[in-house]
LODRENTOR-218460 format. One line per field, with one value per atom (N, C-alpha, C): x, y, z; residue number from 1; atom name. Coordinates in steps of 0.2 Angstrom, whole numbers. Layout:
# LODRENTOR-218460
c1 = (X, ...);
c2 = (Y, ...);
c3 = (Z, ...);
resi = (NUM, ...);
name = (CA, ...);
//
This chain:
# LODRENTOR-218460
c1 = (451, 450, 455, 460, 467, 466, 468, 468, 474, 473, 480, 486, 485, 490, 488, 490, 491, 496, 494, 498, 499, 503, 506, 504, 504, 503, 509, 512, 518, 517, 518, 515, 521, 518, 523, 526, 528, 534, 540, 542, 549, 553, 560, 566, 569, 570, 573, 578, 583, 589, 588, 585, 583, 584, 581, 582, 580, 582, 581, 576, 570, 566, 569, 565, 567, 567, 564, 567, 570, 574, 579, 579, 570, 568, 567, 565, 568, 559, 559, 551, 553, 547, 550, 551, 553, 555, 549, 544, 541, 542, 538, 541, 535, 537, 532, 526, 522, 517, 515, 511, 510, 501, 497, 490, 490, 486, 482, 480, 484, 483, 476, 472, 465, 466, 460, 462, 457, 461, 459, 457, 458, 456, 451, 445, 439, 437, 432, 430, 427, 419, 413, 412, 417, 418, 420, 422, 424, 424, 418, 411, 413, 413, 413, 422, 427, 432, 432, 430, 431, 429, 423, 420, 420, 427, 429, 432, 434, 437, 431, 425, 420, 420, 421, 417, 426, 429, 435, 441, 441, 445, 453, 458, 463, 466, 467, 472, 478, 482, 489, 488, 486, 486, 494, 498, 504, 509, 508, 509, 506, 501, 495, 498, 501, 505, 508, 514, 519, 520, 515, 515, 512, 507, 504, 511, 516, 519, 525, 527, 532, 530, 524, 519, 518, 516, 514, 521, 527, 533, 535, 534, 537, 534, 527, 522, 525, 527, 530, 536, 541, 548, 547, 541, 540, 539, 535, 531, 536, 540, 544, 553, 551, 557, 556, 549, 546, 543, 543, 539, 530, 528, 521, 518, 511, 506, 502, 501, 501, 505, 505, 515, 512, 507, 507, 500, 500, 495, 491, 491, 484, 480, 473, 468, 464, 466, 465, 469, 477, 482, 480, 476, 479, 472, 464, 460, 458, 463, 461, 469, 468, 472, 474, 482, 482, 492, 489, 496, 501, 508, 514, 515, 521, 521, 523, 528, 531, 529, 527, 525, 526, 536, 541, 541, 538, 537, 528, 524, 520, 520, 515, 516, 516, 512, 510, 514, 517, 524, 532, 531, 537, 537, 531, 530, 529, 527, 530, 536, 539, 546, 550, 548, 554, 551, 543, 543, 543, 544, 547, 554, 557, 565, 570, 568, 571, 569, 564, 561, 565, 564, 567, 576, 578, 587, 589, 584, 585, 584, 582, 582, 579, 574, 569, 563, 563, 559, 550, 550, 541, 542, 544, 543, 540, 549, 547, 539, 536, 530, 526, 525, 519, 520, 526, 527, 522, 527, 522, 515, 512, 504, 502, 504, 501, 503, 507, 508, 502, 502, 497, 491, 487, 481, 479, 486, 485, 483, 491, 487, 488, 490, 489, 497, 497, 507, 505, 502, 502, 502, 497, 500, 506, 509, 516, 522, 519, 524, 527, 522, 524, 523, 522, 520, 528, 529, 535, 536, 540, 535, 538, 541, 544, 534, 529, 525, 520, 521, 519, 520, 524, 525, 519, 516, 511, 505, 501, 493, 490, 491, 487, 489, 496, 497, 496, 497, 497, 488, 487, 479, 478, 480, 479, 482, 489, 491, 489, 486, 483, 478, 472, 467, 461, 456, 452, 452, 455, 457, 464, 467, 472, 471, 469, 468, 466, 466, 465, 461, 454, 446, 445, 448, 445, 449, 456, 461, 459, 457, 455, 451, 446, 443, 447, 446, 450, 443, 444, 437, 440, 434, 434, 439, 442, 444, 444, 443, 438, 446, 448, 454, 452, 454, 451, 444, 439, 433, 434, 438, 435, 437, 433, 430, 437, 440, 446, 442, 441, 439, 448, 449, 452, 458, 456, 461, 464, 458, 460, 465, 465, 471, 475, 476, 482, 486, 482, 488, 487, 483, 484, 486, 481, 481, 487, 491, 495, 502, 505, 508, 507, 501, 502, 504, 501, 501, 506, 513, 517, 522, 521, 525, 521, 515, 515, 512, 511, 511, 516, 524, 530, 529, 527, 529, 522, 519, 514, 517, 522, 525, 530, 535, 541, 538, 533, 530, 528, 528, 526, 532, 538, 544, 545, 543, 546, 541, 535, 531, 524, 522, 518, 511, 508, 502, 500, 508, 504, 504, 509, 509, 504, 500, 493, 487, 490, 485, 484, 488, 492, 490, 491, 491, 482, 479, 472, 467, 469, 468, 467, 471, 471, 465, 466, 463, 456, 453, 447, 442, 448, 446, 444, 436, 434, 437, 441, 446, 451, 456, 463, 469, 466, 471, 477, 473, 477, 486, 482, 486, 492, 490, 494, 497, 497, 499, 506, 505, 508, 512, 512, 514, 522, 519, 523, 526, 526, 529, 538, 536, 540, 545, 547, 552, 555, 554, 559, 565, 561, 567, 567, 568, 569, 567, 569, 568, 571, 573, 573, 570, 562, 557, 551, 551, 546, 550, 552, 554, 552, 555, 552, 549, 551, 549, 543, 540, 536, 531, 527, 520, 516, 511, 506, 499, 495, 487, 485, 481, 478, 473, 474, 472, 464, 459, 455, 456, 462, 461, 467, 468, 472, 468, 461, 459, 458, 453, 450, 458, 464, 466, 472, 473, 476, 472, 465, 459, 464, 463, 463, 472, 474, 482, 485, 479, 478, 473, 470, 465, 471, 474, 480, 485, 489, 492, 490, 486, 482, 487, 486, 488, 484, 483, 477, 480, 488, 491, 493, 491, 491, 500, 502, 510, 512, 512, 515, 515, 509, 508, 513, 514, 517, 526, 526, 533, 536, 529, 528, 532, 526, 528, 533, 538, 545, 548, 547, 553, 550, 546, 544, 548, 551, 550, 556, 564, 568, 566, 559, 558, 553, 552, 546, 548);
c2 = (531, 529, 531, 532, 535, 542, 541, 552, 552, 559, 564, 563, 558, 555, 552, 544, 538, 534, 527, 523, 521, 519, 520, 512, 510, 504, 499, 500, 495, 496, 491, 494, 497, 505, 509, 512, 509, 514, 514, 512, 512, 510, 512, 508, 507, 499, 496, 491, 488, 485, 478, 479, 472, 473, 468, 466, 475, 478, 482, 483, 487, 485, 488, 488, 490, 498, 503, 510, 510, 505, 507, 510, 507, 509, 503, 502, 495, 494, 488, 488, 485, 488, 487, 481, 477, 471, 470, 470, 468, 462, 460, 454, 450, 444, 440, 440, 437, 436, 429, 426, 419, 419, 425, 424, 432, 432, 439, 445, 452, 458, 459, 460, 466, 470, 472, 477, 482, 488, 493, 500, 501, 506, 509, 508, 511, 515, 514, 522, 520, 526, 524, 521, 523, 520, 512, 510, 502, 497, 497, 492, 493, 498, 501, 500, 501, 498, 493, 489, 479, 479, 481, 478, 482, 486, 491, 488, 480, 475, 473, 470, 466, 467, 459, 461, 462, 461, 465, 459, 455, 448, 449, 445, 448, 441, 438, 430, 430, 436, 435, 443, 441, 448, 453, 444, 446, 450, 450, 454, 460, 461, 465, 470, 470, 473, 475, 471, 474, 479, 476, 482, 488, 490, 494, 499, 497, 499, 502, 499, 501, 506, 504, 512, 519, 517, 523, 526, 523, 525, 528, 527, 530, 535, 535, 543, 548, 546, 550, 553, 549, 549, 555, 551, 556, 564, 564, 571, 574, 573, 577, 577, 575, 577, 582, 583, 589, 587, 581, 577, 582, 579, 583, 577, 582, 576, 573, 567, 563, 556, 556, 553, 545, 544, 538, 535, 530, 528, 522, 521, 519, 524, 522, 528, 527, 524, 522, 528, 526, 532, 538, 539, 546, 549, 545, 547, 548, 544, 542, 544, 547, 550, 542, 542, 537, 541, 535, 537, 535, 540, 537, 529, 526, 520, 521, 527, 527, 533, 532, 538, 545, 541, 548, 553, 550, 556, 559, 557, 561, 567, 573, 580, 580, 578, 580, 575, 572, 568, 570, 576, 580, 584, 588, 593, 594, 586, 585, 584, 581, 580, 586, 592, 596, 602, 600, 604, 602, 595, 590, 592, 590, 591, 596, 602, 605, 605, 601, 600, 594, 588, 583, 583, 588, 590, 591, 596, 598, 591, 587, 579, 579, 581, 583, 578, 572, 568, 571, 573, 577, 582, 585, 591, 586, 581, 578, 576, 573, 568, 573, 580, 585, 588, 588, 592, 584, 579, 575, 575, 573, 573, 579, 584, 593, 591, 589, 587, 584, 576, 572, 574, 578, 582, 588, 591, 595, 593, 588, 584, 589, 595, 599, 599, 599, 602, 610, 613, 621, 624, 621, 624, 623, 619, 614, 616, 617, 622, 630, 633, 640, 641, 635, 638, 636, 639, 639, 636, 629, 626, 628, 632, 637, 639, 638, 641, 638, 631, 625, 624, 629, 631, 638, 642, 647, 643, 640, 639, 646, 651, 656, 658, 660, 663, 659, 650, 646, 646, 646, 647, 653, 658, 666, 664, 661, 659, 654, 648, 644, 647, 650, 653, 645, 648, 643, 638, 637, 630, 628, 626, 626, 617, 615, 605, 603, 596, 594, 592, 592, 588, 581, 580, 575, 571, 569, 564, 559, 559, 553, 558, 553, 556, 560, 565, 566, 568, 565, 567, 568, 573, 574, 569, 573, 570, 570, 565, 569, 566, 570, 569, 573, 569, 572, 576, 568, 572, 579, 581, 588, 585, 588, 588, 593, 589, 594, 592, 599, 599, 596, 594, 593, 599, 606, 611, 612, 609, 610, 605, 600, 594, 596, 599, 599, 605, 613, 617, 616, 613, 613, 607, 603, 597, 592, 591, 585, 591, 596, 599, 598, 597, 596, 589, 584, 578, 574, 577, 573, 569, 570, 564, 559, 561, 556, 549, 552, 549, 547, 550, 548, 541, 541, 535, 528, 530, 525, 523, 525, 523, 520, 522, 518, 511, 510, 504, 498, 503, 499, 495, 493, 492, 493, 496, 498, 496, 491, 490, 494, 496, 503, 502, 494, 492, 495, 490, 494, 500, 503, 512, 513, 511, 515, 514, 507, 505, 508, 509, 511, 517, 521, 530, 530, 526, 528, 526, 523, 521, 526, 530, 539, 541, 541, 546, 544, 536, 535, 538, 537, 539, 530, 534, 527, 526, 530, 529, 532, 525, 529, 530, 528, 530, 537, 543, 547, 547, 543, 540, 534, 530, 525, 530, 534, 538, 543, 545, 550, 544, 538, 533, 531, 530, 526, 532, 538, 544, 543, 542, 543, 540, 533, 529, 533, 538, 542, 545, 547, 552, 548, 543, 540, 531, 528, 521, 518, 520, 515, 516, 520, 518, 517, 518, 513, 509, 503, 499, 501, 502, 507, 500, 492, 486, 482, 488, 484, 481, 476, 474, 481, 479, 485, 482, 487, 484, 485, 484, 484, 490, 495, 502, 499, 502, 499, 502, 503, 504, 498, 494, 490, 482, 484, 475, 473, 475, 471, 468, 471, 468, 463, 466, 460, 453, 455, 447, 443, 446, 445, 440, 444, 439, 435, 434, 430, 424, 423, 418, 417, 419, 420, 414, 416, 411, 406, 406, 401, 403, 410, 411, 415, 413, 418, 426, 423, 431, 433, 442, 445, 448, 448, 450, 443, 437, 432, 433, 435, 439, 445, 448, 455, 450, 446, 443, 441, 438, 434, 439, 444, 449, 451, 452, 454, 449, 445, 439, 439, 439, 438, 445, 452, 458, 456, 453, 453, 452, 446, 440, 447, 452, 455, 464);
c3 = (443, 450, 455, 452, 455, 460, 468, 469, 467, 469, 467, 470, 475, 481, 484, 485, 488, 487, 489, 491, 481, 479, 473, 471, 464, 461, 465, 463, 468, 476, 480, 487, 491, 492, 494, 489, 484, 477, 483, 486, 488, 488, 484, 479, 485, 485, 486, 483, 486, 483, 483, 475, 471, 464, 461, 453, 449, 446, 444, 437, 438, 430, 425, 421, 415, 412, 418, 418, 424, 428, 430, 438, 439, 446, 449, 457, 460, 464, 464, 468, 476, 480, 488, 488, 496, 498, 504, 504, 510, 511, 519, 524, 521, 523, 523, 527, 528, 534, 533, 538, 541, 536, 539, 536, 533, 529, 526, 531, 528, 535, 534, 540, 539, 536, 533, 528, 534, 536, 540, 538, 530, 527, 526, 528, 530, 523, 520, 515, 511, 510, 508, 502, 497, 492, 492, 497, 496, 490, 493, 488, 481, 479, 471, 469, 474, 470, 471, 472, 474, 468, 465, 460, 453, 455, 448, 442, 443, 438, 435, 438, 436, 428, 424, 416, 413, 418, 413, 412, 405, 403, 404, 409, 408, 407, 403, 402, 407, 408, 412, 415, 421, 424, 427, 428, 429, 422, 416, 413, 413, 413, 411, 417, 421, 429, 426, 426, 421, 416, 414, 405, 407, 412, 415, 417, 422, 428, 421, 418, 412, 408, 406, 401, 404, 412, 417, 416, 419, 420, 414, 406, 401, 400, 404, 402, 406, 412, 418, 415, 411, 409, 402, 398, 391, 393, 396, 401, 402, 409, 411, 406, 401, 398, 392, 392, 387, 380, 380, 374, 376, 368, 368, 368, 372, 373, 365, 365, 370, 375, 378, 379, 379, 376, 375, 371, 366, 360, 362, 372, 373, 374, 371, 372, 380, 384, 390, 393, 393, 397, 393, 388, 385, 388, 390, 392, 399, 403, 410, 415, 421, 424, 430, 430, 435, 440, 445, 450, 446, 448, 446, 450, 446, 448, 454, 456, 461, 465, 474, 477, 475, 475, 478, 472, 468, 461, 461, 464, 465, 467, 464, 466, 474, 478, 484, 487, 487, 489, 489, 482, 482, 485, 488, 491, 499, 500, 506, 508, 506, 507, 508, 505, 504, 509, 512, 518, 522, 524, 533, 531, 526, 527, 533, 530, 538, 543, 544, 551, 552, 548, 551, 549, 546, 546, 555, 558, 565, 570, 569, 574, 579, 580, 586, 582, 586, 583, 584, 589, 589, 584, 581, 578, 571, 570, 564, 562, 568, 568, 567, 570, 569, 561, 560, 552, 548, 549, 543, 543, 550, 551, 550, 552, 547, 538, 534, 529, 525, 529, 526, 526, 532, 534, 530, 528, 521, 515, 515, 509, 501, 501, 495, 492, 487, 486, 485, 483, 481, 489, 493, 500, 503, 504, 506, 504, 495, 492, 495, 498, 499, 505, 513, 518, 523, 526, 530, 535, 536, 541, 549, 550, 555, 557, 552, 558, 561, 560, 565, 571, 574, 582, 582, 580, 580, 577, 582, 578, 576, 579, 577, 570, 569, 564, 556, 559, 553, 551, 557, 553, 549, 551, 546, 540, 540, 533, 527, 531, 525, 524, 526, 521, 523, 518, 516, 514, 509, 504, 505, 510, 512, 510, 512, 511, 505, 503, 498, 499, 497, 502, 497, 491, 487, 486, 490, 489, 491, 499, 504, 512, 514, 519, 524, 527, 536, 539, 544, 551, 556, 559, 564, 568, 572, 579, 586, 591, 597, 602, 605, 610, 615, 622, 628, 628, 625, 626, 622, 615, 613, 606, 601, 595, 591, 588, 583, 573, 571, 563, 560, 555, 549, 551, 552, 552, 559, 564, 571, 574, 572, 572, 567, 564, 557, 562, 564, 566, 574, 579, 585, 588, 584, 590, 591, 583, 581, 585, 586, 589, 598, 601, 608, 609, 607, 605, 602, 599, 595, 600, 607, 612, 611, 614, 614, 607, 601, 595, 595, 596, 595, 598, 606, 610, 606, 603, 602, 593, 591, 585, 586, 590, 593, 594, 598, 601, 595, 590, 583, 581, 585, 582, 574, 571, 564, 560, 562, 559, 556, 550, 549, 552, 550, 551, 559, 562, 567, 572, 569, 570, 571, 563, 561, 566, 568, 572, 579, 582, 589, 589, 584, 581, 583, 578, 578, 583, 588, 594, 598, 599, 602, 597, 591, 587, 585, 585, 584, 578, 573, 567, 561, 559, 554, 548, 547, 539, 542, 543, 547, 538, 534, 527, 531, 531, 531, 536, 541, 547, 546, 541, 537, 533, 528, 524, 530, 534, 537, 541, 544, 548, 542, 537, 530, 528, 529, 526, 532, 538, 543, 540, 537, 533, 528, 523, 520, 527, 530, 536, 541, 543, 550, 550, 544, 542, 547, 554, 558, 564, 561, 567, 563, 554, 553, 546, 544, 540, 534, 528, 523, 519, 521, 518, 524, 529, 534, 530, 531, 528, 527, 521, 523, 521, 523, 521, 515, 512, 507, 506, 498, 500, 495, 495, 492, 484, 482, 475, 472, 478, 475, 476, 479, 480, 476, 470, 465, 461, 460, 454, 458, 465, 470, 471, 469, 469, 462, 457, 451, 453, 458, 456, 460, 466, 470, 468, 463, 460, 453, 452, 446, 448, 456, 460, 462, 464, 469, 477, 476, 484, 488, 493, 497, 500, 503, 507, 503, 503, 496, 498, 504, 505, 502, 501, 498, 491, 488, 482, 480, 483, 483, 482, 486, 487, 477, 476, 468, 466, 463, 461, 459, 468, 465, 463, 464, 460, 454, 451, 446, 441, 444, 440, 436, 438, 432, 425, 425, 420, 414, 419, 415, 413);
resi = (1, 1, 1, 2, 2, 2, 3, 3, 3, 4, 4, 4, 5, 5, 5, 6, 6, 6, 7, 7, 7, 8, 8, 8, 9, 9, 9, 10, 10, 10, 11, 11, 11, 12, 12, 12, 13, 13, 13, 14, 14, 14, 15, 15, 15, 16, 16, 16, 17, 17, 17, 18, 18, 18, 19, 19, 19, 20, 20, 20, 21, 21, 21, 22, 22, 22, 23, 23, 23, 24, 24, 24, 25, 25, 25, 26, 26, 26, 27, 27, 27, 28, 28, 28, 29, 29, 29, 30, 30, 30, 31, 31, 31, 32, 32, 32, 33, 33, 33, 34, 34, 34, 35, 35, 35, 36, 36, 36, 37, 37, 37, 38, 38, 38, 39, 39, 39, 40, 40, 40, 41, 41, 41, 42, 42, 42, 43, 43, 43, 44, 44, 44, 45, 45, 45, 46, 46, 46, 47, 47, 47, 48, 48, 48, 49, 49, 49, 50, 50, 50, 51, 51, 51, 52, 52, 52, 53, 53, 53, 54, 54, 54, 55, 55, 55, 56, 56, 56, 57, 57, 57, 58, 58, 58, 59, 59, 59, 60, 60, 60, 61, 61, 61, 62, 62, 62, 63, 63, 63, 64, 64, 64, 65, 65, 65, 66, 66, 66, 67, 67, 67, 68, 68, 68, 69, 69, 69, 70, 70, 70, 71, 71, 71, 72, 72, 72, 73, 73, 73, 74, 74, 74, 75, 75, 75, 76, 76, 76, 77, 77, 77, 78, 78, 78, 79, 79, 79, 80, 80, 80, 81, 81, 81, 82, 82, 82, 83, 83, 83, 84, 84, 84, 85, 85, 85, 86, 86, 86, 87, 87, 87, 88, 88, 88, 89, 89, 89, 90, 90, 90, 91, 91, 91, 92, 92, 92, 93, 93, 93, 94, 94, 94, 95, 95, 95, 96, 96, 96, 97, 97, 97, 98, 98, 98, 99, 99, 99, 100, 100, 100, 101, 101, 101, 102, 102, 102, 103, 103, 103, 104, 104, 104, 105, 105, 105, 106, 106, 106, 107, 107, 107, 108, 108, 108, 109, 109, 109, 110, 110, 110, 111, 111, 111, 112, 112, 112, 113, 113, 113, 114, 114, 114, 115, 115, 115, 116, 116, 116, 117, 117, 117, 118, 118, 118, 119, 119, 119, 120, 120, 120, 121, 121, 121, 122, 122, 122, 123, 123, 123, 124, 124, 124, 125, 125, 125, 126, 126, 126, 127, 127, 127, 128, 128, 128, 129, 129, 129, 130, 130, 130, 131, 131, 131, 132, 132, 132, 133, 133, 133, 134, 134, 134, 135, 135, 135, 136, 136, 136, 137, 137, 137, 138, 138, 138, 139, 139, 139, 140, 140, 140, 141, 141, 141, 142, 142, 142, 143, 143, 143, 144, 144, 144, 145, 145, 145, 146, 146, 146, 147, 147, 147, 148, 148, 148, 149, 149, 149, 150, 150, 150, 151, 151, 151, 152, 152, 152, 153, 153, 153, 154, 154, 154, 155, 155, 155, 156, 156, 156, 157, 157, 157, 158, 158, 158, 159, 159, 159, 160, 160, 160, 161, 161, 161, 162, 162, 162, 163, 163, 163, 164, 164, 164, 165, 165, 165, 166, 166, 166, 167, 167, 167, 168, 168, 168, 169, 169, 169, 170, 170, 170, 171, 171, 171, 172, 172, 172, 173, 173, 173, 174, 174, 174, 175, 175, 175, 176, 176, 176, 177, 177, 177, 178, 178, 178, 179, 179, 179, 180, 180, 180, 181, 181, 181, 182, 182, 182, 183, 183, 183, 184, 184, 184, 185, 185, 185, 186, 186, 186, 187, 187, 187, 188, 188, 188, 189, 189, 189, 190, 190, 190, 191, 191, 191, 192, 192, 192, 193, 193, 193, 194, 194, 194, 195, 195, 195, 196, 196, 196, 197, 197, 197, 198, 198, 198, 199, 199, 199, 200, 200, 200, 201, 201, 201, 202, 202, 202, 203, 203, 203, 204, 204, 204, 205, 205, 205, 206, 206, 206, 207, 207, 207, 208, 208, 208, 209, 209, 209, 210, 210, 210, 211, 211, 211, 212, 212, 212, 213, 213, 213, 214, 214, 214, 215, 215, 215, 216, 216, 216, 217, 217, 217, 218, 218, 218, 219, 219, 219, 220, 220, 220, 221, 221, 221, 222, 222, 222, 223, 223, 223, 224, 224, 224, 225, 225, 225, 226, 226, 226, 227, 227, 227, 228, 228, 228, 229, 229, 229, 230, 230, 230, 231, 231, 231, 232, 232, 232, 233, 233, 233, 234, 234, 234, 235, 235, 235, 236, 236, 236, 237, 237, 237, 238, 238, 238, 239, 239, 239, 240, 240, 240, 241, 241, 241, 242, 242, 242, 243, 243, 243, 244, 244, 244, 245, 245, 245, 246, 246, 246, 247, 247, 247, 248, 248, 248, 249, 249, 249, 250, 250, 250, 251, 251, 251, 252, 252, 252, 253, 253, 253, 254, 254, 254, 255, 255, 255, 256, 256, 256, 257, 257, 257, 258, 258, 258, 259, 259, 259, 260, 260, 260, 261, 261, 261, 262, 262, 262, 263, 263, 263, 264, 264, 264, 265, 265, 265, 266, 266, 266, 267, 267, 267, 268, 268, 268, 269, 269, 269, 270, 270, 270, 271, 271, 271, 272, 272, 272, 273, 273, 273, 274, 274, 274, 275, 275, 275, 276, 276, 276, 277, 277, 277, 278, 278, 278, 279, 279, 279, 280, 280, 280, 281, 281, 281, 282, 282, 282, 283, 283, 283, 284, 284, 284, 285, 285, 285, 286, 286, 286, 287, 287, 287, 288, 288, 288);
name = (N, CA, C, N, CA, C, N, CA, C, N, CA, C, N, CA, C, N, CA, C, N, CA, C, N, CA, C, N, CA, C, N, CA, C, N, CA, C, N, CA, C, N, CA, C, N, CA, C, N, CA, C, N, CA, C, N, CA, C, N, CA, C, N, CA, C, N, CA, C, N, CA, C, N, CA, C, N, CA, C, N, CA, C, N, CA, C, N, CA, C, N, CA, C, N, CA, C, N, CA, C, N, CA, C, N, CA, C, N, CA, C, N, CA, C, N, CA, C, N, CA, C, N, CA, C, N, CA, C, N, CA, C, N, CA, C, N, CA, C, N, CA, C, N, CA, C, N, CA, C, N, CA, C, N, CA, C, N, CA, C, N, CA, C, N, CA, C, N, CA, C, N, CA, C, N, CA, C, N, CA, C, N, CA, C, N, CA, C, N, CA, C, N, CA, C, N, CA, C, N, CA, C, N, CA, C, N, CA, C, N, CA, C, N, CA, C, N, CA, C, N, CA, C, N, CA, C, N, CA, C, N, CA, C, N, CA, C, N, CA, C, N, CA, C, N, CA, C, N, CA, C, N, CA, C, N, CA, C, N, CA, C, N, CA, C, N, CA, C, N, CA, C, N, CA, C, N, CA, C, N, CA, C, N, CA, C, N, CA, C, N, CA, C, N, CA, C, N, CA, C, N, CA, C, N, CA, C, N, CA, C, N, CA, C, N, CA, C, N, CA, C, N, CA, C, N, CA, C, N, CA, C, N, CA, C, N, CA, C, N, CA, C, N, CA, C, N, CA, C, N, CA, C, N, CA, C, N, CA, C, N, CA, C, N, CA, C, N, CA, C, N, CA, C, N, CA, C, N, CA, C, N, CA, C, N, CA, C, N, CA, C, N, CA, C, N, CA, C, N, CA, C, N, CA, C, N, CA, C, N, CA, C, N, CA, C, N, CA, C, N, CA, C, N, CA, C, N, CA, C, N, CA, C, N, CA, C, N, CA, C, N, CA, C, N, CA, C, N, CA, C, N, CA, C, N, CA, C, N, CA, C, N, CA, C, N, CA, C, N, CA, C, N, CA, C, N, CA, C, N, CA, C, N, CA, C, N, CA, C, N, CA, C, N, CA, C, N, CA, C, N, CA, C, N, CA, C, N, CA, C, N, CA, C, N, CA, C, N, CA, C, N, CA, C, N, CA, C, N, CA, C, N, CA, C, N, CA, C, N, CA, C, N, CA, C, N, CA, C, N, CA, C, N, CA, C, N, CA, C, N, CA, C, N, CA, C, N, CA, C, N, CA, C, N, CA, C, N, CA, C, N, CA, C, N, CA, C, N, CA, C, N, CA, C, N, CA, C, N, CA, C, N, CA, C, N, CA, C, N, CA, C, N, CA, C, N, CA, C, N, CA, C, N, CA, C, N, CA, C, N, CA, C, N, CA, C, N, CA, C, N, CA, C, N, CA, C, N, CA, C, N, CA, C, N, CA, C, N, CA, C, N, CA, C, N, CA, C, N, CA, C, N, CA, C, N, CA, C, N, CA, C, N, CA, C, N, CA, C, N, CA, C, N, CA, C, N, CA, C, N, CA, C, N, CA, C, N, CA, C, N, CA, C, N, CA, C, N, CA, C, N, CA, C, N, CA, C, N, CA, C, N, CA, C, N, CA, C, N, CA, C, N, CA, C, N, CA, C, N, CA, C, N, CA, C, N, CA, C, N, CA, C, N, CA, C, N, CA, C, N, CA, C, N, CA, C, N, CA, C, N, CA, C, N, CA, C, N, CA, C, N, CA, C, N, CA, C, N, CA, C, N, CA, C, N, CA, C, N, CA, C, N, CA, C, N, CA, C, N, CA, C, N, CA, C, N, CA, C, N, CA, C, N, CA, C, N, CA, C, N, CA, C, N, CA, C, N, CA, C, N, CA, C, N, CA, C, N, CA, C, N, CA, C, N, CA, C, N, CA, C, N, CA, C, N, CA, C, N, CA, C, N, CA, C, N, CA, C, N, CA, C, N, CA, C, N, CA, C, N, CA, C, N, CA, C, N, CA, C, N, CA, C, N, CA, C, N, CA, C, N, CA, C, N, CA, C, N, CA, C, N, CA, C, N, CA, C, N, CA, C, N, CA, C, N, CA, C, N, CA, C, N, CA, C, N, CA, C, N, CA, C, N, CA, C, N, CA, C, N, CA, C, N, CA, C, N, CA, C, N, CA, C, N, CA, C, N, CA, C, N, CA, C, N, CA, C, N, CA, C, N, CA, C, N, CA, C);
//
């Protein structure tokens, strides 16, 4: 049920400075909140991940997290250190593909990062915002990997350069975009639009004081897109290079591959805000 790149079992996967688990990685610090965030993730699937647990007996979910997030992490650890498959003797992990525990180790995560980086080394905060939104929009590491991003100032040429299958179509929706009354495709917003447009994104981010929710919200406002995921995705990316215009610990919403088991540990608690949930969680990680 996992794509190839999203928002990560832990929310966000951003190592922050707390109790350390048991391989040695750190789970975020989000803020509290007063009531439960809307969930604004839009996507036709909804339905079917709410009801992806159904029928499935779990006595303690909050181990059952844990043993999941420790198993994922030593298949990630067994794999890349050159052990053979299979890197693990659940026939679940060994049949079924799932996200790393943490973002920043996902392919299309690595591979963004290391094409914003010389954009965001330069501190030209529009450029930085148009490289992540082209990134996220792409969405592919094989493209990201080898494209330059020196050519995100030429739409013409960048579009000769990606080709056809320049984006990943099956990670998460991207739609159309209509701005000033004009209709931008997937690729017309990736090499033209998010390049005329990054002031003012810039100014409708800053105004988010640090908070991502409502970046994403501010962001899609302009953009009038029915599944702003990509948007949140590209919003929450800004906190690796520039953590003091989106908080890498801001609250965040609820992605739809995390609702059913967040029910599951909010019926578990007796707690309704699932960031108070998320709060549990980490206090609970030293014990686990």
């Amino acid at each position: 049920m996992a794509t190839q790149d999203s928002v990560a079992a832990c929310p966000q996967g951003l190592k922050r400075p707390l109790s350390p688990s048991s391989t040695g990685r750190q789970l975020p610090t989000p803020q509290r909140q007063a009531a439960t965030a809307v969930i604004t993730q839009a996507h036709p699937g909804a339905a079917a991940y709410a009801a992806s647990l159904d029928g499935l007996k779990l006595e303690d979910p909050v181990k059952a997290f844990f043993d999941f997030c420790k198993e994922r992490e030593n298949i990630r650890q067994r794999r890349e250190n050159g052990a053979p498959a299979p890197w693990s003797e659940d026939p679940i992990f060994q049949k079924a593909r799932f996200l790393n525990v943490f973002r920043e180790d996902d392919r299309v995560t690595k591979s963004l990062m290391k094409f914003v980086q010389p954009v965001a080394a330069k501190g030209e905060l529009a450029d930085l915002i148009q490289a992540i939104f082209f990134a996220r929009w792409c969405n592919k590491d094989t493209t990201l990997e080898t494209l330059d991003p020196e050519l995100l100032k030429d739409p013409a040429v960048l579009k000769t350069a990606l080709g056809a299958s320049w984006a990943n179509e099956t990670a998460y929706p991207v739609e159309t975009i209509t701005w000033d009354g004009v209709k931008y495709s997937r690729l017309e917003a990736a090499t033209e639009l998010f390049g005329k447009i990054a002031p003012i994104l810039v100014q409708e981010i800053e105004g988010a004081k640090g908070d991502v929710m409502k970046a994403t919200d501010a962001v899609n406002a302009k953009l009038g897109m029915n599944t702003d995921f990509p948007i949140f995705m590209a919003c929450m990316d800004i906190a690796w290079f520039r953590p003091e215009l989106i908080d890498p610990a801001s609250p965040v919403p609820l992605g739809i591959g995390t609702i059913a088991f967040v029910k599951r540990l909010q019926d578990y608690f007796g707690i309704e805000d699932h960031m108070v949930v998320f709060q549990k969680m980490i206090d609970l990680q030293a014990e686990y």
